[in-house]
HTML snippet that shows the backbone in 3Dmol.js (N, CA, C, O; Angstrom):
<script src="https://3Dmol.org/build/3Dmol-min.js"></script>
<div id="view" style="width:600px;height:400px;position:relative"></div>
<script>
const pdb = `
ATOM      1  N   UNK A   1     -30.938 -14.412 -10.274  1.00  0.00           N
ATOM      2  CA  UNK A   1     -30.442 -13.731 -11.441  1.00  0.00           C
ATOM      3  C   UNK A   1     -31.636 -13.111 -12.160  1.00  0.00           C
ATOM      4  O   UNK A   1     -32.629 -13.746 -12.516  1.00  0.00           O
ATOM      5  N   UNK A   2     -31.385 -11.453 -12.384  1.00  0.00           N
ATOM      6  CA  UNK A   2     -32.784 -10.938 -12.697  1.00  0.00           C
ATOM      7  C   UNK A   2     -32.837 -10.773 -14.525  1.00  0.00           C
ATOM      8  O   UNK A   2     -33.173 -11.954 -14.614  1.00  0.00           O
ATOM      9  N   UNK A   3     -32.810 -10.520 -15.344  1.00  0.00           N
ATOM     10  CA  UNK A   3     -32.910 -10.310 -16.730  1.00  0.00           C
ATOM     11  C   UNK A   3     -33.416  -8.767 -17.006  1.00  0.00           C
ATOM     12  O   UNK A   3     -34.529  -8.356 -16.679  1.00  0.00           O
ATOM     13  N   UNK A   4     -32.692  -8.207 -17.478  1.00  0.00           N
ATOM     14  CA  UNK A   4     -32.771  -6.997 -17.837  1.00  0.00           C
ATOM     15  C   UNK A   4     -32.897  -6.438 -19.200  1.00  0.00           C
ATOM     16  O   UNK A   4     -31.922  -6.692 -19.908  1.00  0.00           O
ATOM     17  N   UNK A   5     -33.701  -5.842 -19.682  1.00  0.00           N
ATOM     18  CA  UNK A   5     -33.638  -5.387 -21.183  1.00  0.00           C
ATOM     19  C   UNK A   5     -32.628  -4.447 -21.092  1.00  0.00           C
ATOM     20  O   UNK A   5     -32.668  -3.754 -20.076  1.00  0.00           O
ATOM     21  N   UNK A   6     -31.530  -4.185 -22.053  1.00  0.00           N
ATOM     22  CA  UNK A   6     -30.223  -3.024 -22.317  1.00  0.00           C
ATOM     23  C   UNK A   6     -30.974  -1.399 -22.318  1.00  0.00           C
ATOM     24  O   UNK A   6     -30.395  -0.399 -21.895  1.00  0.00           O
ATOM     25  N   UNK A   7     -32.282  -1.410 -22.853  1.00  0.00           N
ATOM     26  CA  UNK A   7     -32.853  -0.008 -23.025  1.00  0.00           C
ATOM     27  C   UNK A   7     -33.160   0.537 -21.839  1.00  0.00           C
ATOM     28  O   UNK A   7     -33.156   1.761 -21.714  1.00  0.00           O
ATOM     29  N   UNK A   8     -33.660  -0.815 -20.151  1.00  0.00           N
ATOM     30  CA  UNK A   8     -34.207  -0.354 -19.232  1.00  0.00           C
ATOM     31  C   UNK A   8     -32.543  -0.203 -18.356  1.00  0.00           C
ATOM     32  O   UNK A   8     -32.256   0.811 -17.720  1.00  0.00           O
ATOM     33  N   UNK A   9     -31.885  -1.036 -18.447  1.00  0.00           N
ATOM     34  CA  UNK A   9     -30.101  -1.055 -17.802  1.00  0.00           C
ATOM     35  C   UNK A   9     -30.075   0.521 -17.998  1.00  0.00           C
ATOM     36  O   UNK A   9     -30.323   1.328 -17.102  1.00  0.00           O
ATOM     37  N   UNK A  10     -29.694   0.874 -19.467  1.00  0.00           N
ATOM     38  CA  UNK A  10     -29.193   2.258 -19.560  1.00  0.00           C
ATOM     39  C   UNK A  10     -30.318   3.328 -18.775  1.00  0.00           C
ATOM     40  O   UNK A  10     -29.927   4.100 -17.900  1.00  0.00           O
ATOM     41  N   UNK A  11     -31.073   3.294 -19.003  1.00  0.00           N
ATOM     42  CA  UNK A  11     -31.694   4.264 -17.882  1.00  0.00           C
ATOM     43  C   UNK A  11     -32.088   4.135 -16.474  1.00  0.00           C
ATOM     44  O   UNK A  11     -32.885   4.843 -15.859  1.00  0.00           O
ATOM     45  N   UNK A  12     -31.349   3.029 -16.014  1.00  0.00           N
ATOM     46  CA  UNK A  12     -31.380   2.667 -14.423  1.00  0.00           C
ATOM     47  C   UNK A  12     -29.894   2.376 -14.162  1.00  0.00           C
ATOM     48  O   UNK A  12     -29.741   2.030 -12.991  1.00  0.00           O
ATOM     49  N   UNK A  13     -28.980   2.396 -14.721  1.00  0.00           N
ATOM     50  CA  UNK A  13     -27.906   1.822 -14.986  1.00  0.00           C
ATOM     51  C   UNK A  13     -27.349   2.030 -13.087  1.00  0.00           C
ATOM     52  O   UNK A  13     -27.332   1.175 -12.201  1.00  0.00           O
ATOM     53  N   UNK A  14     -26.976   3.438 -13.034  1.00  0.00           N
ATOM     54  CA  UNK A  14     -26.346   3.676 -11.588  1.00  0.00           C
ATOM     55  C   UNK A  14     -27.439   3.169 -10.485  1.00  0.00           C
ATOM     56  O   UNK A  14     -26.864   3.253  -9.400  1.00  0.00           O
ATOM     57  N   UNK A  15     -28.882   2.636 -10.273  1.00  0.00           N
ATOM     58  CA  UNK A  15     -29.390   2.265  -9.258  1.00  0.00           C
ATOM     59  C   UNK A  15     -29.422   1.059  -9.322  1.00  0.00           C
ATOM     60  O   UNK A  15     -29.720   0.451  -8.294  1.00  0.00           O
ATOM     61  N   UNK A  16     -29.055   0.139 -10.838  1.00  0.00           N
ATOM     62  CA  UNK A  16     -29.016  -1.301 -10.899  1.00  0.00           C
ATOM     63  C   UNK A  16     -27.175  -1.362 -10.559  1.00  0.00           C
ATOM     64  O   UNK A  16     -26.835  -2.503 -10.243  1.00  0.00           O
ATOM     65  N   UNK A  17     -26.156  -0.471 -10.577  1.00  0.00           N
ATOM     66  CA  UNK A  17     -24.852  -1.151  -9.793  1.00  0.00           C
ATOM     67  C   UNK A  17     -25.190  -1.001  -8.241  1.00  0.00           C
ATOM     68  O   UNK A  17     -24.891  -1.952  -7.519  1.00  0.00           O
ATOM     69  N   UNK A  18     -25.776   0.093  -7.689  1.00  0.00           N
ATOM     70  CA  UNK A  18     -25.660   0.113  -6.536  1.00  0.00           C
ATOM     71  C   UNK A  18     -26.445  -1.348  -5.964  1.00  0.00           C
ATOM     72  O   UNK A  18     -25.765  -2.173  -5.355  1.00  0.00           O
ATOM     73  N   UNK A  19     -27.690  -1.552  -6.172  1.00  0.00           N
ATOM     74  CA  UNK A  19     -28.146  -2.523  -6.182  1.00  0.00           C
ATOM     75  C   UNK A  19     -27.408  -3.823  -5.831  1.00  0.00           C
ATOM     76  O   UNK A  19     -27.585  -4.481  -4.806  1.00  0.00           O
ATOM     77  N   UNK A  20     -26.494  -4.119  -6.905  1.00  0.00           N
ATOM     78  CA  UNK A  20     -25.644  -5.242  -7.587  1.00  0.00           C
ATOM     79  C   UNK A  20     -24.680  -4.832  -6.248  1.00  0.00           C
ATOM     80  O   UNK A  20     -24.722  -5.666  -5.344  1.00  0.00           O
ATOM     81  N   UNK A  21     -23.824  -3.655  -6.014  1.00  0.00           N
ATOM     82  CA  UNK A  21     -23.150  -3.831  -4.768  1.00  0.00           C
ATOM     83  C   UNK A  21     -23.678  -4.237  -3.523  1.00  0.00           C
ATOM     84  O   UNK A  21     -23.210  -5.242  -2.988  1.00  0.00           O
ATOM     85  N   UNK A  22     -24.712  -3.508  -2.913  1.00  0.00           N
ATOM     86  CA  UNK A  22     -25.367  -3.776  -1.524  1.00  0.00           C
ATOM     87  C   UNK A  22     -25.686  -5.430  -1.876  1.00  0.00           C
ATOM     88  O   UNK A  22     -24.770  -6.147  -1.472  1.00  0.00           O
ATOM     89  N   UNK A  23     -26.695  -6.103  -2.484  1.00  0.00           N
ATOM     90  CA  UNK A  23     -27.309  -7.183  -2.514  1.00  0.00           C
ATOM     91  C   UNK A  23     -26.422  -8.350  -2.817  1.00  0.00           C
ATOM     92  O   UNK A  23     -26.565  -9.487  -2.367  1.00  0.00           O
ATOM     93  N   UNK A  24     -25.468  -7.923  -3.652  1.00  0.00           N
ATOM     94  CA  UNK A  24     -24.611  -8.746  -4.375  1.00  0.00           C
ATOM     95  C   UNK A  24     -26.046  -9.491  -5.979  1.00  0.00           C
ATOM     96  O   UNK A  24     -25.792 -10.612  -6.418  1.00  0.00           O
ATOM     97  N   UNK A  25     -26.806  -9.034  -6.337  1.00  0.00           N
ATOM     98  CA  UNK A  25     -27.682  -9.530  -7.302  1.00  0.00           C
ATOM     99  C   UNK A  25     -27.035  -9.635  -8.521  1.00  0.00           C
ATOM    100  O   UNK A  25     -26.185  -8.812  -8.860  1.00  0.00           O
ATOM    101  N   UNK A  26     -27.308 -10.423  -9.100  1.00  0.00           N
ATOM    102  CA  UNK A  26     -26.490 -10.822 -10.682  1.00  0.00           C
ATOM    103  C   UNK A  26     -27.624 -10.112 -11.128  1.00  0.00           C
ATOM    104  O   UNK A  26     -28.588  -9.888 -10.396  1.00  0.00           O
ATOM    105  N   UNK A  27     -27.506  -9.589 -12.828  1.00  0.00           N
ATOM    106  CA  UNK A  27     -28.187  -9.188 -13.556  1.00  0.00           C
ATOM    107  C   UNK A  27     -27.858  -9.763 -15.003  1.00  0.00           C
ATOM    108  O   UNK A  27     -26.668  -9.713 -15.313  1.00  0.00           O
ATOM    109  N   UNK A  28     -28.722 -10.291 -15.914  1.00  0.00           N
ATOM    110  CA  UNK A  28     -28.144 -10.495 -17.652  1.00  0.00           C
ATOM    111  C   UNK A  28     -28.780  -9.729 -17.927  1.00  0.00           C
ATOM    112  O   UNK A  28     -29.978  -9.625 -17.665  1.00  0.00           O
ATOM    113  N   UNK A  29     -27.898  -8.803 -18.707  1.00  0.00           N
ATOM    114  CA  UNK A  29     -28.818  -7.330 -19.632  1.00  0.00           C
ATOM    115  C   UNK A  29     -28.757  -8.048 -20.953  1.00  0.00           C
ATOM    116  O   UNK A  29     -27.684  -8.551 -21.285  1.00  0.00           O
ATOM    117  N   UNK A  30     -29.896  -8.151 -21.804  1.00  0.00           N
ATOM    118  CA  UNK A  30     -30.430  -8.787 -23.054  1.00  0.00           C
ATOM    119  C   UNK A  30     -30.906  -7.381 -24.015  1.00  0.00           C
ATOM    120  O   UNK A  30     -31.242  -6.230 -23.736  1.00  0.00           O
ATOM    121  N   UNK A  31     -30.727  -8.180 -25.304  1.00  0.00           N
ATOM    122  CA  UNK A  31     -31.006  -7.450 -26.286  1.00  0.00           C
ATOM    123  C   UNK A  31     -31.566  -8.130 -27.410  1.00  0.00           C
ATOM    124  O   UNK A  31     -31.022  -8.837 -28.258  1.00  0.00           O
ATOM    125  N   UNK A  32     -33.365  -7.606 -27.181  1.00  0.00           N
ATOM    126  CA  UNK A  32     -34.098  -8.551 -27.803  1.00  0.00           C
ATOM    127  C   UNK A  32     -34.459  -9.679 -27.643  1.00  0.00           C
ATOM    128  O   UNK A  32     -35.063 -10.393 -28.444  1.00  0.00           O
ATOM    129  N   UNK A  33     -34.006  -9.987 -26.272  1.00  0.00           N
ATOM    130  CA  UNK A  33     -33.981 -11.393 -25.350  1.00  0.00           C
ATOM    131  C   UNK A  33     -33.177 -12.451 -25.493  1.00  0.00           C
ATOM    132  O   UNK A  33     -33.330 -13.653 -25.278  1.00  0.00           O
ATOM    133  N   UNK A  34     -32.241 -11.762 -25.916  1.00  0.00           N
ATOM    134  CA  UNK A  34     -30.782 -12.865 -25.976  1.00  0.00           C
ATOM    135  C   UNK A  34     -29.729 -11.908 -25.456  1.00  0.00           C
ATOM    136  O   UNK A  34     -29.447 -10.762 -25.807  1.00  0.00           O
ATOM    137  N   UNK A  35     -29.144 -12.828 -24.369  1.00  0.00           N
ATOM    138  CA  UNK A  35     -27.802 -12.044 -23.264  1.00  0.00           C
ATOM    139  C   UNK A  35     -26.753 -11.411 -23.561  1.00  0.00           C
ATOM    140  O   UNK A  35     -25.805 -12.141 -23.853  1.00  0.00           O
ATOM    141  N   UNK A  36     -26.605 -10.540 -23.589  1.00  0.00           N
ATOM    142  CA  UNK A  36     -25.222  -9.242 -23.840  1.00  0.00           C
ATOM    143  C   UNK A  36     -24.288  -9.322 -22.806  1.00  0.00           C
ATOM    144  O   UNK A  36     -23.193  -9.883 -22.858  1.00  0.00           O
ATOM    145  N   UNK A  37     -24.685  -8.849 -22.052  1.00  0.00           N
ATOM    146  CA  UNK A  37     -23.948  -9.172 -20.815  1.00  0.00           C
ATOM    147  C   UNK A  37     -24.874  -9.624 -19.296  1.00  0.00           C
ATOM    148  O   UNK A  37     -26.036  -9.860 -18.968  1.00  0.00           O
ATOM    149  N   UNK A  38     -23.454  -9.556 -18.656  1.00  0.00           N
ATOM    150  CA  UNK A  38     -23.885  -9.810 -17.123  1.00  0.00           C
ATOM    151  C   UNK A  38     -23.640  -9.163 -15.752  1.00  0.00           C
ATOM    152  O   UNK A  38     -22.712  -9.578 -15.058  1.00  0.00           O
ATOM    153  N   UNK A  39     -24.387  -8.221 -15.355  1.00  0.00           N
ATOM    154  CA  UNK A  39     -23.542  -7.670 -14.244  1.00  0.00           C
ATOM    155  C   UNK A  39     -23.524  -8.583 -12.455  1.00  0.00           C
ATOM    156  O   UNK A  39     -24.459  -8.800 -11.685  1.00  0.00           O
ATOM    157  N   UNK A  40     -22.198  -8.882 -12.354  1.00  0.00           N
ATOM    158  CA  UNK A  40     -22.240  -9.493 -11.008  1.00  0.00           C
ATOM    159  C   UNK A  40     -21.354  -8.566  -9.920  1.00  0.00           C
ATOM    160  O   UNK A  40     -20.768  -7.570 -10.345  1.00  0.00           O
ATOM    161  N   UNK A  41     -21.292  -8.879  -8.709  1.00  0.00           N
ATOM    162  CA  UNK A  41     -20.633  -7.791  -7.862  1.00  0.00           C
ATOM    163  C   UNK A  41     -19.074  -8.239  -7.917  1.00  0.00           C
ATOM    164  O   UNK A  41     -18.774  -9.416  -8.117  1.00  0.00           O
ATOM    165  N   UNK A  42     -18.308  -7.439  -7.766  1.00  0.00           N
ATOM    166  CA  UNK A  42     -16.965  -8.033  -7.083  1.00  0.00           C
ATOM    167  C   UNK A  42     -16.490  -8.478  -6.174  1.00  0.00           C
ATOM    168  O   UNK A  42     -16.661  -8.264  -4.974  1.00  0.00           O
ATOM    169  N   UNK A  43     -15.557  -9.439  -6.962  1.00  0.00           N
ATOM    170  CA  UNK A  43     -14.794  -9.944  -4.941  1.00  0.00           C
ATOM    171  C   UNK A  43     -13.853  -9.120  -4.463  1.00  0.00           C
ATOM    172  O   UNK A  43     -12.837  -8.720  -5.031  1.00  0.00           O
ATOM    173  N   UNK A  44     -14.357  -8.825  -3.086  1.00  0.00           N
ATOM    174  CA  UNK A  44     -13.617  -8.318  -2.122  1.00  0.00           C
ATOM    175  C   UNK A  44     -11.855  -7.614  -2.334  1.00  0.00           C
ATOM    176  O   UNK A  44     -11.261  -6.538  -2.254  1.00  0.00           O
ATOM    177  N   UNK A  45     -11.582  -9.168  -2.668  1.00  0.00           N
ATOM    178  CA  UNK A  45     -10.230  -8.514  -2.889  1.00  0.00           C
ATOM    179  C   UNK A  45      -9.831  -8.689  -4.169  1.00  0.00           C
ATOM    180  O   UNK A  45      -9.310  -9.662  -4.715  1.00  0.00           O
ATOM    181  N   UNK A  46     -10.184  -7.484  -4.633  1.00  0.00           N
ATOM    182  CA  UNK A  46      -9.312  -7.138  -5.901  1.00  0.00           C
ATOM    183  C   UNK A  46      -7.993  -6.388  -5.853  1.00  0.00           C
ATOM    184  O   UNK A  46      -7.673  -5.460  -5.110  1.00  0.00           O
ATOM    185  N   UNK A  47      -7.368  -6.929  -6.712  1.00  0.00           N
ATOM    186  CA  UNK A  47      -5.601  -5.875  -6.838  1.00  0.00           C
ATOM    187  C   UNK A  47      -6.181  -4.379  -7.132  1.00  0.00           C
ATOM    188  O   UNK A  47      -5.288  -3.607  -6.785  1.00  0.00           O
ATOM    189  N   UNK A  48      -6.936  -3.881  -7.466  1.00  0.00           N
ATOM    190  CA  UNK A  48      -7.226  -2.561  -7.622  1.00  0.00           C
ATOM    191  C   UNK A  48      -6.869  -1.701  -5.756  1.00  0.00           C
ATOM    192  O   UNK A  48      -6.320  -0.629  -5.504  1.00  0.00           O
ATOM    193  N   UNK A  49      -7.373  -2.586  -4.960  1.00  0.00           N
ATOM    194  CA  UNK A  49      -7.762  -2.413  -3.777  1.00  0.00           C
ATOM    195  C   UNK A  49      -6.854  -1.805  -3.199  1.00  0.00           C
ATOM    196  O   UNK A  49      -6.881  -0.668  -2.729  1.00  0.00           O
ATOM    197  N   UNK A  50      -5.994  -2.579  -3.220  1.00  0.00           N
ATOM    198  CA  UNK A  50      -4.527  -2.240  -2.542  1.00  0.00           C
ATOM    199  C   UNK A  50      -3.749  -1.128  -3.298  1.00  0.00           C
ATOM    200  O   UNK A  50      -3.749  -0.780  -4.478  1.00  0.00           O
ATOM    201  N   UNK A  51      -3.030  -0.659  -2.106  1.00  0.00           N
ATOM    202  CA  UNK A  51      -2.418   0.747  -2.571  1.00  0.00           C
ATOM    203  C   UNK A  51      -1.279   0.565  -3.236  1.00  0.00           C
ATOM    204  O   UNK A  51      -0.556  -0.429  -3.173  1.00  0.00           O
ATOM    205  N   UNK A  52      -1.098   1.660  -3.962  1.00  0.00           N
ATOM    206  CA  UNK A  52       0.515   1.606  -4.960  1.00  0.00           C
ATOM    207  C   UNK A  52       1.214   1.764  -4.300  1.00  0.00           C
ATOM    208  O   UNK A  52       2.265   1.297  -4.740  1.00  0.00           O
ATOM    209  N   UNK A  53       1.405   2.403  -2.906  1.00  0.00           N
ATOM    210  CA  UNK A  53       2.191   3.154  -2.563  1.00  0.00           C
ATOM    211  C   UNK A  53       2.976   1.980  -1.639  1.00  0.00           C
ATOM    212  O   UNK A  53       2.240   1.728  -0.684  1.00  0.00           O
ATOM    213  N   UNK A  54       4.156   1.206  -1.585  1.00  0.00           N
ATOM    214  CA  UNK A  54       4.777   0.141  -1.226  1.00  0.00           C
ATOM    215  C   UNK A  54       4.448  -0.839  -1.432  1.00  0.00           C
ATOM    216  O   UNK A  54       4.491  -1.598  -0.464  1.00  0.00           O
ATOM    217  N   UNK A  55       4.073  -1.263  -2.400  1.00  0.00           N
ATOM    218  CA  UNK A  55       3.279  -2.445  -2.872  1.00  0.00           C
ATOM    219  C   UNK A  55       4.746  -3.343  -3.776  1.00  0.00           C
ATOM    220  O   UNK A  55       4.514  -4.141  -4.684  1.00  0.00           O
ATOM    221  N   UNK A  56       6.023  -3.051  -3.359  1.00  0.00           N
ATOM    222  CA  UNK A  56       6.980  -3.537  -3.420  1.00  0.00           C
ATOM    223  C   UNK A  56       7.952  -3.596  -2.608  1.00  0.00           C
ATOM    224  O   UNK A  56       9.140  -3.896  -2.722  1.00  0.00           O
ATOM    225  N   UNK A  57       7.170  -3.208  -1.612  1.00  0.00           N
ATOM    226  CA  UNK A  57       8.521  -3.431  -0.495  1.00  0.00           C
ATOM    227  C   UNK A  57       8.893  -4.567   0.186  1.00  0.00           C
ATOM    228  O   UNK A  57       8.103  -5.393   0.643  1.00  0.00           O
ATOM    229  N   UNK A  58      10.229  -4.621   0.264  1.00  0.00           N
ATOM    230  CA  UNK A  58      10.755  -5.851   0.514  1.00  0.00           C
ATOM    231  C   UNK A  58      11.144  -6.686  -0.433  1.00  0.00           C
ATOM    232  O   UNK A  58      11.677  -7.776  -0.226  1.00  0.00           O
ATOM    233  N   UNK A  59      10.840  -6.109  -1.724  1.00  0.00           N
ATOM    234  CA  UNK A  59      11.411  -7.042  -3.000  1.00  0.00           C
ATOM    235  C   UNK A  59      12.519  -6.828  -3.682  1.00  0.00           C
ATOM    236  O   UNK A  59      12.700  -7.376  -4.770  1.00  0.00           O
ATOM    237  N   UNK A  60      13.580  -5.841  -3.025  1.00  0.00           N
ATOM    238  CA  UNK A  60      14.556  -5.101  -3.883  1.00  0.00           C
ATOM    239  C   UNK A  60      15.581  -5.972  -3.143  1.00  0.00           C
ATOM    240  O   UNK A  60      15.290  -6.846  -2.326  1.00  0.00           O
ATOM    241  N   UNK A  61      16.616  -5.680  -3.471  1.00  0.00           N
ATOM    242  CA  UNK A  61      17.971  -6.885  -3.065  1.00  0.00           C
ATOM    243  C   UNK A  61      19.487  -5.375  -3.136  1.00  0.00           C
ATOM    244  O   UNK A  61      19.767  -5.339  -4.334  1.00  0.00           O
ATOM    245  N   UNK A  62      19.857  -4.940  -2.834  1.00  0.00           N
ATOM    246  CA  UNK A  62      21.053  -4.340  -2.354  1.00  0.00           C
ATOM    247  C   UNK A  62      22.101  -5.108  -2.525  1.00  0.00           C
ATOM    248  O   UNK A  62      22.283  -6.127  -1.859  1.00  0.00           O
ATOM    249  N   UNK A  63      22.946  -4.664  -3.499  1.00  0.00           N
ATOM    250  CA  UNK A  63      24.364  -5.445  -4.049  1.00  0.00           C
ATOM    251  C   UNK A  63      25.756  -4.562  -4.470  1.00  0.00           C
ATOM    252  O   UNK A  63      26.733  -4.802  -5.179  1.00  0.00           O
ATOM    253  N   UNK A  64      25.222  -3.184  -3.482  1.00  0.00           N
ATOM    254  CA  UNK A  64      26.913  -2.506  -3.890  1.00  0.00           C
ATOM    255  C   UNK A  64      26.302  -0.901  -3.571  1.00  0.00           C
ATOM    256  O   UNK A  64      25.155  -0.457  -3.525  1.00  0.00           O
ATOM    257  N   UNK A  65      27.587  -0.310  -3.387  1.00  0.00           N
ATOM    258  CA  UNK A  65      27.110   1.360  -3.268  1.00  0.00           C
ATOM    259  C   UNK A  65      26.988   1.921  -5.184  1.00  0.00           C
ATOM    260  O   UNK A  65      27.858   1.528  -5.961  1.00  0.00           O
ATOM    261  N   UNK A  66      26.321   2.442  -5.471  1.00  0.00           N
ATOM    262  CA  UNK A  66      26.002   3.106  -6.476  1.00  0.00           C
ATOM    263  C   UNK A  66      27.050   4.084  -7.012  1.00  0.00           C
ATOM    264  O   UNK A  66      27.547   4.070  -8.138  1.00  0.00           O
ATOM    265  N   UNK A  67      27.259   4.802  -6.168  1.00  0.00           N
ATOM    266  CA  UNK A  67      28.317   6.002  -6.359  1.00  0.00           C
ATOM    267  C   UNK A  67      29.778   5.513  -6.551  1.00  0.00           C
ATOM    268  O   UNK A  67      30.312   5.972  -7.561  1.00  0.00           O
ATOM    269  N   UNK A  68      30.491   4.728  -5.841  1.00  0.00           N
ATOM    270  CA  UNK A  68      31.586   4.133  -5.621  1.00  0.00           C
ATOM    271  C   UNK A  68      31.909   4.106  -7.309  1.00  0.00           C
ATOM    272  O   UNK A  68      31.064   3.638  -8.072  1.00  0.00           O
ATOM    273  N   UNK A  69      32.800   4.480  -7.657  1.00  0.00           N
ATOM    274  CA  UNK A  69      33.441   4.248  -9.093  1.00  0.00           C
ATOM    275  C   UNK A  69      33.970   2.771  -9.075  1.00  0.00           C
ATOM    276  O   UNK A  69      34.640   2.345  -8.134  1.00  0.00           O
ATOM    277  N   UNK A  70      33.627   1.997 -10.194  1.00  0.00           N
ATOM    278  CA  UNK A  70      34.101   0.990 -10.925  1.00  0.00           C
ATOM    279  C   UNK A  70      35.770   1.182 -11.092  1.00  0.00           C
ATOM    280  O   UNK A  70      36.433   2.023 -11.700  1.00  0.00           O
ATOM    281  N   UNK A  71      36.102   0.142 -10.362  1.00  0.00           N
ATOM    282  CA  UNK A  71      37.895   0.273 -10.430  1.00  0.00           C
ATOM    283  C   UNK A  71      38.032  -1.250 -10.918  1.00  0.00           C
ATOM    284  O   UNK A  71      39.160  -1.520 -11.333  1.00  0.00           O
ATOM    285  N   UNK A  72      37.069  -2.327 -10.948  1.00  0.00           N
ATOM    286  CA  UNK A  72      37.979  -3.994 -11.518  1.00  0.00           C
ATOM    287  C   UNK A  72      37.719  -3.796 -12.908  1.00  0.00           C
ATOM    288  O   UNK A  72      38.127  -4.640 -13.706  1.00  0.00           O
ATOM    289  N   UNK A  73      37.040  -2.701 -13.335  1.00  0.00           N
ATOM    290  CA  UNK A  73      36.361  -3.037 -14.937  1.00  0.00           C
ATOM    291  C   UNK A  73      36.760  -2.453 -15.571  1.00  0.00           C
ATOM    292  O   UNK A  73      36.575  -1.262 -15.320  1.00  0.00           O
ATOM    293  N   UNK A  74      37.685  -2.807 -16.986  1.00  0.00           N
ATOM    294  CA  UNK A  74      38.467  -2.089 -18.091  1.00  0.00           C
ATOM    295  C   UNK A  74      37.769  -1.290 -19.067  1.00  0.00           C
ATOM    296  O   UNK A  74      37.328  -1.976 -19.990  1.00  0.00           O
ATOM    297  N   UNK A  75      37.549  -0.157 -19.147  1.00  0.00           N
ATOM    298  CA  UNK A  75      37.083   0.317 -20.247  1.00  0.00           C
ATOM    299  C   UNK A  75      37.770   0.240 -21.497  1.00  0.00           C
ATOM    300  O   UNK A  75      38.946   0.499 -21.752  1.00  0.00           O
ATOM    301  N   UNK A  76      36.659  -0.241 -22.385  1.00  0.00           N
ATOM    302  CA  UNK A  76      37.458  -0.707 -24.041  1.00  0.00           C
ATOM    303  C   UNK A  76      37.992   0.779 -24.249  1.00  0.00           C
ATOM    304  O   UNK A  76      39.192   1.050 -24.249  1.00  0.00           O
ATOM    305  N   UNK A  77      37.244   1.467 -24.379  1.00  0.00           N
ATOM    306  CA  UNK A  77      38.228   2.920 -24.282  1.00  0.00           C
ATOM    307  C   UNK A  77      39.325   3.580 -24.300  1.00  0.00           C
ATOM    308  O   UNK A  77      39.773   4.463 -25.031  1.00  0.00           O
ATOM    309  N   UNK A  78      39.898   2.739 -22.915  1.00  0.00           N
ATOM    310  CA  UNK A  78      40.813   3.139 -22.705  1.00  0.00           C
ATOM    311  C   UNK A  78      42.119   1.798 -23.196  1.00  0.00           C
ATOM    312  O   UNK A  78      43.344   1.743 -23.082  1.00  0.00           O
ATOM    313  N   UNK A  79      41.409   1.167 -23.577  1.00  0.00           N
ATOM    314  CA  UNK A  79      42.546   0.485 -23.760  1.00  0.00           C
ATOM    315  C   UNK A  79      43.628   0.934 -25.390  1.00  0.00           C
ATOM    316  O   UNK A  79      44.683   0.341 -25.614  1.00  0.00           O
TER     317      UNK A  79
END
`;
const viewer = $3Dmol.createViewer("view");
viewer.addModel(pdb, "pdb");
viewer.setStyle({}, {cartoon: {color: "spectrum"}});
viewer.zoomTo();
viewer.render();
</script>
């Protein structure tokens, strides 16, 4: 885990993530020498990862034709 001053982060910022990706290296960026944050790499599988695109399939349930007009159900309406 390397320690980083916030003034040197911001002007290395994109070669300290790439860094942090390839190596996997933790970093604490400090300010004034007390910790702000921390950059660590991600795990692998994040939900970001996976695509939107059927990311529900197979979860829907089918219980009647749509179109078919309602004939058991009274409309207050009409009564």
């Amino acid at each position: 885990m390397e320690k980083i001053s916030v003034s040197r982060f911001k002007a290395t910022c994109l070669a300290i993530l790439e860094r942090v990706r390839k190596t996997g290296e933790t970093y604490v960026i400090t300010k004034r020498g007390v910790p702000i944050a921390q950059v660590v790499p991600c795990s692998p599988a994040t939900p970001a990862s996976k695509s939107a695109f059927g990311c529900m399939a197979e979860m829907g349930q089918e219980i009647g034709d749509i179109i078919e007009p309602i004939t058991d159900f009274e409309w207050e309406v009409l009564r």
